[in-house]
Structure formats: structure tokens, C-alpha cells
C-alpha positions in Angstrom: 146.7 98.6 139.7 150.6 99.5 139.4 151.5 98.7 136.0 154.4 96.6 137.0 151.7 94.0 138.3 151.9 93.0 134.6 154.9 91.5 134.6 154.3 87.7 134.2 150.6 87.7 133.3 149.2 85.7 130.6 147.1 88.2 128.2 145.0 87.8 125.3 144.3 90.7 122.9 141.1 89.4 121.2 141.0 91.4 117.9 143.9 93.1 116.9 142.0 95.1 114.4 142.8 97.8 112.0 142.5 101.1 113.6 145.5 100.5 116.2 143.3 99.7 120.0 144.3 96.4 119.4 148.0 96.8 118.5 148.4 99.3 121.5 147.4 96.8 124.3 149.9 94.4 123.0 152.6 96.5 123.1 151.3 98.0 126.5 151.7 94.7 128.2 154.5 93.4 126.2 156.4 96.5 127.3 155.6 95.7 131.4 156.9 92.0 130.8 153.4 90.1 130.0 153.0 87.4 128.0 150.4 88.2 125.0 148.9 86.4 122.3 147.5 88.0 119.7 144.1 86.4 118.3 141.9 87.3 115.3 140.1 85.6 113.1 141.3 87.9 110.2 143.9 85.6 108.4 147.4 87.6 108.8 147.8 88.9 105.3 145.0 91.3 106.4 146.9 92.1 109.7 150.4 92.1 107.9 151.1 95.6 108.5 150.4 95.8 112.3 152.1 92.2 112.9 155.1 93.8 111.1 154.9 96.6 113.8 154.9 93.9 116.3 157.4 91.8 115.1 160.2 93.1 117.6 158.4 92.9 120.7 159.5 89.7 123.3 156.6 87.9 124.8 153.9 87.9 121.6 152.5 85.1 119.8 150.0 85.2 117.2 147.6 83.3 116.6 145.4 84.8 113.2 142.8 83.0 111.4 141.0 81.7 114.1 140.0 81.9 117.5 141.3 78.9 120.3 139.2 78.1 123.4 142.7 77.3 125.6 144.2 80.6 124.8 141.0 82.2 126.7 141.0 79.4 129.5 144.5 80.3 130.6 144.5 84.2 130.4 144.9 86.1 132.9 143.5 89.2 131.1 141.4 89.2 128.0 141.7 93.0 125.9 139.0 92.4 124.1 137.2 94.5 121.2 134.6 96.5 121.9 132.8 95.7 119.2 132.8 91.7 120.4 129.6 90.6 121.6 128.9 90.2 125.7 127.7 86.4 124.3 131.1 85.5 122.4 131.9 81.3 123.7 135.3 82.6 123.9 134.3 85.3 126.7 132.2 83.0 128.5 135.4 80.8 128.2 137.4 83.3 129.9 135.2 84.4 132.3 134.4 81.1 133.6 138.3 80.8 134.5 138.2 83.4 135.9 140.2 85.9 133.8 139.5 89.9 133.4 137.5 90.7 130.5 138.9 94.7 130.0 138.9 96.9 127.1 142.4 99.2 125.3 140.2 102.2 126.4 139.4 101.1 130.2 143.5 100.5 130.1 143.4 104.0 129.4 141.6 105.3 132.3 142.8 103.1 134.6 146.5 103.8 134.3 146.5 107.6 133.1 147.0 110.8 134.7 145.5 113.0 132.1 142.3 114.9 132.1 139.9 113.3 129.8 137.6 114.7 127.1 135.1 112.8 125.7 132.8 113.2 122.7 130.0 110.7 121.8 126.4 110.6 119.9 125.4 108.9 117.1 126.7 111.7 114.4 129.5 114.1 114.4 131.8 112.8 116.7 135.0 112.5 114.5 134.8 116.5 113.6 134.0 117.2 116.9 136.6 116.0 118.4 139.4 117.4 116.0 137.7 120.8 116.4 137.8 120.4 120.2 141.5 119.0 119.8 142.6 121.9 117.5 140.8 124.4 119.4 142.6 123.4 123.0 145.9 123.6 120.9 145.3 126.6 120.1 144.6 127.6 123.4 147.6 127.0 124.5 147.0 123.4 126.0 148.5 119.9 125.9 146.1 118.3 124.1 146.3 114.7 122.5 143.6 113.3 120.0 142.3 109.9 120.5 140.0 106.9 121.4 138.2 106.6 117.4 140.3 108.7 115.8 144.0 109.1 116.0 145.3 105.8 117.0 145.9 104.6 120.4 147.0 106.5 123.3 147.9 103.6 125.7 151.4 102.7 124.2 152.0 106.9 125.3 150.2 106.9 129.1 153.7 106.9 131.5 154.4 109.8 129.3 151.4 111.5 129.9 150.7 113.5 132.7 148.2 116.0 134.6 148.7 118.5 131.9 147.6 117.1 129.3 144.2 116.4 128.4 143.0 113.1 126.1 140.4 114.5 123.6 138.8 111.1 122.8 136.2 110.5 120.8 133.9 107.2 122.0 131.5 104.8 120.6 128.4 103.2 122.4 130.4 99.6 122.7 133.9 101.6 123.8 131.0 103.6 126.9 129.4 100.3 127.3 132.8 98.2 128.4 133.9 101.1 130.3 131.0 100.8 132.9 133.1 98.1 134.7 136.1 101.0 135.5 132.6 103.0 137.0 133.9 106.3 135.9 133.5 108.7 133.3 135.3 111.7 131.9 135.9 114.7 133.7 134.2 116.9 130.6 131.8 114.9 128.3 129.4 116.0 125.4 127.1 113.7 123.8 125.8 115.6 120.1 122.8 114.1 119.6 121.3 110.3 119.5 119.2 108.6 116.7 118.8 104.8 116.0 121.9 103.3 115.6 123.6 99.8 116.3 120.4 98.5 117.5 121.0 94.9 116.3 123.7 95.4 119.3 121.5 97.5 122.1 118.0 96.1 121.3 116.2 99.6 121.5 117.1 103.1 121.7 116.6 103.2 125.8 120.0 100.5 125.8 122.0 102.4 123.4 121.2 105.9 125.1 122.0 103.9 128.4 125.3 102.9 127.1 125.9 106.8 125.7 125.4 107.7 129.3 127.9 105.8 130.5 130.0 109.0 129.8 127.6 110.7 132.3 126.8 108.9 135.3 130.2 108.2 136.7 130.7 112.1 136.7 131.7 114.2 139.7 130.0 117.6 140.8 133.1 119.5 139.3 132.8 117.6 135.8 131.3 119.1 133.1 128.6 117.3 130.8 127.6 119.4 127.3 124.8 118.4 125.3 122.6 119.3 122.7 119.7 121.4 124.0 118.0 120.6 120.9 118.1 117.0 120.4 115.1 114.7 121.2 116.9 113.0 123.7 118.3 116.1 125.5 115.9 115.8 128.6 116.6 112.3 129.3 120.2 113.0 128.9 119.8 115.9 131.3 118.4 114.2 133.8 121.5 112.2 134.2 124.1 115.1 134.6 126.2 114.9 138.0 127.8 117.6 137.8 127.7 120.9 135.4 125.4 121.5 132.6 126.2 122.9 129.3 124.1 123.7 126.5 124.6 124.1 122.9 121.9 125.3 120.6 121.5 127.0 117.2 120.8 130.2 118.9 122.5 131.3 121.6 119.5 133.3 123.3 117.4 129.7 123.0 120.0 128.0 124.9 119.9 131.2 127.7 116.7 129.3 128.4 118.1 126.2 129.3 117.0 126.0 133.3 119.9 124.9 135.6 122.6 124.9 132.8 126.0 127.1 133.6 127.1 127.2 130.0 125.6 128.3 126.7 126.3 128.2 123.2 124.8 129.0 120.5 124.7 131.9 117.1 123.8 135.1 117.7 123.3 136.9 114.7 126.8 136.3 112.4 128.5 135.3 115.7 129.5 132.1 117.4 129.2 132.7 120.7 129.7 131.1 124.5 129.1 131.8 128.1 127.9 131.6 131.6 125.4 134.1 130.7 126.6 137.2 128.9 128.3 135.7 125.8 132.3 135.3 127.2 133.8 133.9 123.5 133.2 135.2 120.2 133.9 134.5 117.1 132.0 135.4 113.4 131.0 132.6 112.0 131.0 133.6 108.3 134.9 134.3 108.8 135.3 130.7 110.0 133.4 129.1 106.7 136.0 131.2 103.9 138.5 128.4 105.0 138.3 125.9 102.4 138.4 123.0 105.6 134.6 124.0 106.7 133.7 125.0 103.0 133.3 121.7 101.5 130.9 120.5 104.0 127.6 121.5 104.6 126.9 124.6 107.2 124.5 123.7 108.8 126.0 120.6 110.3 129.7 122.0 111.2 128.1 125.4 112.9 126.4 122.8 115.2 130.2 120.9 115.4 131.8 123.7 116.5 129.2 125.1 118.4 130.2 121.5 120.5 133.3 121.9 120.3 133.2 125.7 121.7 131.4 124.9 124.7 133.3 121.4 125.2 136.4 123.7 125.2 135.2 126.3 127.7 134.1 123.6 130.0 137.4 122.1 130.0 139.2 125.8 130.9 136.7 126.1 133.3 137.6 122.5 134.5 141.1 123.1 134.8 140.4 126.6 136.8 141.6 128.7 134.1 139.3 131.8 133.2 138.6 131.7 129.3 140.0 135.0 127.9 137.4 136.3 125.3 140.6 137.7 123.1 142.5 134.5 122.6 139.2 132.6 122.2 138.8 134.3 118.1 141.9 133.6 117.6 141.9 130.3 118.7 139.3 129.5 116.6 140.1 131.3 113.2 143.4 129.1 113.4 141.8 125.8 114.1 139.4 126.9 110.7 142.7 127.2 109.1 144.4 123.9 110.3 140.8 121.8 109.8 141.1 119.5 107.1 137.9 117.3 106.3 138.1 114.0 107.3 137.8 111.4 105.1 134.7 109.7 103.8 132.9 112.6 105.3 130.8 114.1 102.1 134.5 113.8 100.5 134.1 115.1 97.2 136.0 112.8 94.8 135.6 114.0 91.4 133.4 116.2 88.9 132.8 114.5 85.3 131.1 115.6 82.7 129.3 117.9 85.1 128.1 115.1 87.6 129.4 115.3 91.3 131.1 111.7 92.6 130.9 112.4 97.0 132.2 109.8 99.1 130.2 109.4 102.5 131.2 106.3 103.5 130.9 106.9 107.0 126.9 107.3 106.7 126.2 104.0 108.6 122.4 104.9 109.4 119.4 106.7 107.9 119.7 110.1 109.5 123.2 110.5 108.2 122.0 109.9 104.6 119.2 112.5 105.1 121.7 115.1 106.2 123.9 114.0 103.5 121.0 115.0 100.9 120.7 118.1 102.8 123.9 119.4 102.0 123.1 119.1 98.2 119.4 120.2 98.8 119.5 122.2 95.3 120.2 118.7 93.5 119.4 116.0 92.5 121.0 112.5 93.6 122.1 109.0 92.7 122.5 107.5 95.9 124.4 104.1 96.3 123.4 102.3 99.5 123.1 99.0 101.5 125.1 96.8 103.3 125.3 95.4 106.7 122.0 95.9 108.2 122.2 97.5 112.1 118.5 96.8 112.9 117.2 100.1 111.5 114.5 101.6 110.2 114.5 102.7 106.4 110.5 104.5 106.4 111.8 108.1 106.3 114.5 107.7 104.7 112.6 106.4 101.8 109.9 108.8 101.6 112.8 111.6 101.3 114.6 109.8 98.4 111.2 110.0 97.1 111.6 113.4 97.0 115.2 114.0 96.3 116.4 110.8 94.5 116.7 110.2 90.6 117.6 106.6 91.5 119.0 104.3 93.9 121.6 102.0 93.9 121.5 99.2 96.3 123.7 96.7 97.0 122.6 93.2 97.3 122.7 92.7 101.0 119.9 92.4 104.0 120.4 96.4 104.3 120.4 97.4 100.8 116.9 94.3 100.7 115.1 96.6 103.6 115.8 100.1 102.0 114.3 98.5 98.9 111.3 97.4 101.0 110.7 100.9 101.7 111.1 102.2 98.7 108.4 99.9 97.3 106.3 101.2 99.9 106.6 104.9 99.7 107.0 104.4 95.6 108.1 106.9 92.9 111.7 106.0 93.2 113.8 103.5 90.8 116.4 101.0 92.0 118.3 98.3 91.1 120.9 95.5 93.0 124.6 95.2 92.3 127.3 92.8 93.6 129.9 95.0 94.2 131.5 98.6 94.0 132.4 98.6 90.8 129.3 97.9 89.5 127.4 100.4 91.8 129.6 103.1 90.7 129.2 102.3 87.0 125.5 101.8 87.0 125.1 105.1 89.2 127.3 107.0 86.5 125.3 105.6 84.0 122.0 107.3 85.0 123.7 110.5 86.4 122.5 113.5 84.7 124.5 116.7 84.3 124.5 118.9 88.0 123.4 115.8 89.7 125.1 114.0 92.6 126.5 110.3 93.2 126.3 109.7 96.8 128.2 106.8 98.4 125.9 107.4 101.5 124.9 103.9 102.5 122.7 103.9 105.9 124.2 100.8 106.7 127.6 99.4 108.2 130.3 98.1 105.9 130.7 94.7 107.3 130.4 91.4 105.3 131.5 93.4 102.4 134.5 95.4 103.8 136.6 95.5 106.4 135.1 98.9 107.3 134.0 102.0 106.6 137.4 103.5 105.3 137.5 100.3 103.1 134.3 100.8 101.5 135.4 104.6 101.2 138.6 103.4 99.5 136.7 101.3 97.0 134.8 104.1 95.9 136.8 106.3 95.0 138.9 103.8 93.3 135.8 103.4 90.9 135.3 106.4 90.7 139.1 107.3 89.9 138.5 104.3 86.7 135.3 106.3 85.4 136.3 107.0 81.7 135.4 111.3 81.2 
């Protein structure tokens, strides 16, 4: 579709939300002559900054607070957010008369010119990506950083072209609404998958389906990278189009790897990739001086650049460009440099009186929170947790706090009521409910010893207390930051 067709159409954006997808449709269609309204059923003090934003645009009503069944009945096009349910009345509305039901991302692949660079899985995709983003920069490339993480590209896509390359990081519900486009991107990595957002998928074979969406539409020239050690590597496999790559802890392990045409993995000290014979390398213990990569544990941002090594390579190889073995190191040791840690990744807040505050707001299921005790395996934690319960299991997680936990804080929510459950079960672990932050944070700096831990790492999703993830982050540290020494 030419994106002058727009000119005249009627379009809702259903959610304008508050990490920008939303806000870049409207002005997408606003700019090509549409006319858009806006609907969310956040009042518009909580949208005020992005209607601000939109203020100046011609064409836009909004209409906050609620939802209204006419607005969907006379669409044209309905942007909807991904994370809106398939059963919404509002989307049966507008399918029945007949409007599009589209996503900001599907926009995206539609109308741009761009190579596209995906990176999905259930942990590690927000690192992943930057790592991948600042690695191609370094390389010499036009790469841009989006989907999850760094706003929205669609306002930009007449201004991008065949040389650049979209680094985008995608969830399950962004995969699952792209299906309708039937195509995915031209290099894709999934990291791993564990149970997640099952209170959307059902079971584990629905959410992997919708992970594969970033598979199946693949060409034989595309490049799929996975993680040869993950559970779900074979099933992953067996959905690859076009070529493989590997990534594994150990680079010889991954040589293994029957059929694949690319391997990462350590060898020794050294990061290294190939078709074979290691092609790129790079010592690892160099990398992790930076102070980026030194405040998070090892073990999980080897295996993130490891990813985002091989995800690179594939996409020189994509382009036809032979990867140069002496630009790769250096690539690499300036990307260590640039890396800042993202927040509400194991953010360290504040040390007081010898007790550790770490923000890990982003932990939003069990196996997160288990590799968030990993990375302080020498002590002892306070863990706050609860919230928004995704259909999970808590039986594992429980028996490690049994092993690692001084106490839990939980709060009072059908999440933080089914990691209790667990804990009664497995026993040998104290807890309590709270209402709020603030109390979580004083009751877990209450029984905080010297040399332990306070971990915000809450195995569950933020909403129905927050608006999100950030938001709970945010609140955290602002209790934190009230903590008298």
C-alpha cells in the first residue's frame, strides 16, 4: 500500500500508551492526511505529555478515559496495541465493519525499506539488542534501535532507506499481530524461552508459536540465530527457513551444531564467531573492565553478547559484506565502552549501612528472579515480589528462596498470594504482605542485615499497581532514595 492511500481514511489508535508505538501511528497517519482519534482508557493527565506532543498535528481527536463503540464501527483502520486482547468488544466492533485491525510495528514492515533485525525470547532482549545496535555502529553501519526499546521508528520510515538496518527488539504480542503481514525479519535471534505471559498464550507451545512468528516467514537467504543451549532450541530449529546460527557457552560445543553455518561461543578467555574456524575475536575479560558490563552479572551478558556477535555477523553476511576479523575487536571493545546498563536491570540503587538496595523491576517471571539471585550467589537476600500474576508457576522459584532468601516481601496481590503458596509449601522461608512500595521497602530494610541484598525482583508484571515496569522501578528507588542511613 502507497502511503498516500491514507489520505482521507478514518483511523483509530487504540492505546496511545506510554512507550511512544502509540503516539508514532498517530502522527504517521496524521502526517499522510488521515483522520485519527486517539482512544485510551487512561484518563489524560496520565497521557499529558504525549497529547502535548500531539497537540499540533491537524486531523486528531482524543478521546481518553474511555473507550466508544462508534469510533471503532466507523474506522477504517484500527492501530491497535499489542498487548490488547484478540477478544476486546471493541475489536469485534471493528472487525465486524469491516475495518483493518493492524499494529505500529506491522506499519513498520509494511511501508519500510530497511533491513530488519530482530531480537526476541523471554529474557535478555533489551541488552541484546543495544549490544547488537552498538556493535553494527561500530561496524560502520546505519543502524537504528527500536520496536521495545528506543521509541518508535514509524514517524522516521520515508527517511529510511536500504542502508539502514532497524535493530528491533520484539515481544510475543508485537510477533503474534505481525503474522497477518506473513513475513518476518531478514536476520532473527530468539535467546531463549521459559514461561511467560501464559495468562495470554494458554501454554508454552502458543507462546513459542508466537516467538516463531519471527521464523517462519523467513527466506532461504535470512539468517535465524538461536540459543543452542536452550530447551526449546530443537523445536525452534526445526522451524528455520533459511540459515542457521548458533550461540553457545563454548564455542567448540556449538561446532557441533549439525546443519548450522554460524557459531559462537568462548573459547578459553576469548569471544569468538564463525563459519567454522573462529572469524571474530575478542577477550572477553577486556570487555568486562568497562564499568557498563561490570555491574551486571557475567554469566548472563557473555551469553548477551555472545547473541549479539553472531546476530551481527549474520547481518554482514546478509548484506554480502565479508566480516573483517580486525575491525570485529574493535568494534566490540568500543560498544563495551558506550554500554550503559539499562535501567531496572539489577540497577544498583544504593548501599546503606552496608545493605545493597538493587532495582530489578523488569523481572516479570520466575526464571528472571532466579538469575537475579545468581548474580549475588555469595549473599544473602531480601526479595520484594508480587504483583500481576501472568499464569505462572512459583514451585522453583520457591524452593531456591528457600535456599538463598532471609525473607520475602510480597505484595498483596494474586501474584505476590501464589508465591506465598509456594513458599508455604516448600517452607523454611519468612514473609509478609504489604500494600504498597513504600511499605515493602521499609519492611525489607528493616530485616536487612549487613552484606545482604534488597531485591526489587518481582516474578510478576506491574499492572494493577503501576503503569509498568519502569513505574514500579521508579517507585523503588524513590523509597529507597527516603531510607533514613
Amino acid at each position: 500500500m502507497k502511503q498516500n492511500t491514507y489520505k482521507g481514511r478514518k483511523v483509530v489508535v487504540m492505546g496511545l500508551g506510554l512507550f511512544g508505538g502509540g503516539e508514532g501511528a498517530v502522527r504517521f497517519f496524521a502526517e499522510r492526511g488521515a483522520s485519527v482519534v486517539v482512544t485510551d482508557m487512561k484518563e489524560e493527565a496520565e497521557l499529558a505529555p504525549a497529547v502535548e506532543r500531539l497537540r499540533d498535528l491537524q486531523g486528531v481527536e482524543f478521546h481518553l478515559g474511555e473507550h466508544r463503540e462508534e469510533d471503532f464501527r466507523n474506522a477504517d483502520i484500527v492501530v491497535v496495541n499489542p498487548a490488547v486482547r484478540d477478544d476486546s468488544p471493541f475489536l469485534a466492533a471493528a472487525k465486524e465493519a469491516g475495518a483493518e485491525i493492524t499494529t505500529e510495528i506491522n506499519l513498520l514492515f509494511r511501508h519500510c525499506r530497511a533491513k530488519t533485525v530482530a531480537i526476541t525470547g523471554t529474557n535478555g532482549k533489551s541488552t541484546t539488542a543495544t549490544l547488537t545496535y552498538l556493535l553494527l555502529k561500530n561496524l560502520g553501519l546505519r543502524a537504528v534501535l527500536g520496536g521495545n526499546i528506543g521509541g518508535s521508528l514509524l514517524p522516521q520510515v520515508s527517511r529510511l532507506t536500504h542502508d539502514h538496518i532497524l535493530v528491533l527488539e520484539l515481544s510475543s504480542f508485537q510477533l503474534e499481530r505481525l503474522a497477518a503481514e506473513k513475513r518476518s525479519p531478514d536476520v532473527s535471534a530468539v535467546l531463549n524461552l521459559t514461561p511467560n505471559h501464559l495468562d495470554r498464550h494458554g501454554d508454552m507451545e502458543s507462546y513459542a508459536a508466537a516467538k516463531a512468528i519471527a521464523l517462519i516467514h523467513q527466506k532461504p537467504c535470512d539468517f535465524a540465530v538461536l540459543n543452542g543451549a536452550d530447551g526449546w532450541f530443537s523445536w525452534f530449529r526445526s522451524r528455520v527457513k533459511g540459515n542457521l546460527a548458533v550461540f553457545m557457552d563454548n564455542y567448540y560445543d556449538a561446532l557441533q551444531t549439525a546443519g548450522a553455518d554460524v557459531f559462537a561461543g568462548l573459547f578459553g578467555d576469548e569471544l569468538c564467531v564463525g563459519r567454522g574456524r573462529p572469524e571474530w575475536r575478542a577477550i572477553v575479560r577486556d570487555l568486562f573492565a568497562h564499568r557498563g558490563f561490570g555491574t551486571e552479572p557475567v554469566g548472563h551478558n557473555t551469553r548477551n553478547l555472545l547473541a549479539a556477535s553472531a546476530t551481527a555477523f549474520c547481518t554482514l553476511l546478509y548484506r554480502g559484506t565479508e566480516p573483517d576479523r580486525r575491525d570485529f575487536a574493535t568494534a566490540l571493545a568500543k560498544c563495551a565502552e558506550q554500554f550503559t546498563p539499562l535501567p531496572h536491570r539489577l540497577e544498583v540503587v544504593r548501599q546503606i549501612n552496608g545493605v545493597l538496595f538493587v532495582n530489578d523491576s523488569i523481572a516479570t517471571n520466575p526464571e528472571s528472579v532466579m538469575a537475579a539471585l545468581e548474580a549475588f550467589a555469595d549473599k544473602k537476600v531480601v526479595l520484594i515480589a508480587g504483583g500481576y500474576d501472568k499464569g505462572l508457576a512459583y514451585g522453583q522459584l520457591a524452593r531456591r528462596l528457600a535456599e538463598r532468601a532471609r525473607f520475602v516481601v510480597l505484595f498483596d496481590t494474586e501474584g505476590g498470594r501464589k508465591i506465598a503458596s509456594a513458599l508455604e509449601e516448600v517452607g523454611g522461608v519468612e514473609f509478609c504482605f504489604v500494600a504498597d512500595m513504600e511499605e515493602a521497602v521499609s519492611r525489607a530494610a528493616a530485616v536487612a542485615q549487613t552484606g545482604d541484598v534488597v531485591l526489587l525482583s518481582p516474578a510478576c508484571a506491574s499492572f494493577g499497581m503501576f503503569p509498568n515496569f519502569a513505574a514500579r522501578g521508579d517507585a523503588f528507588k524513590t523509597a529507597v532514595a527516603n531510607l533514613e542511613d
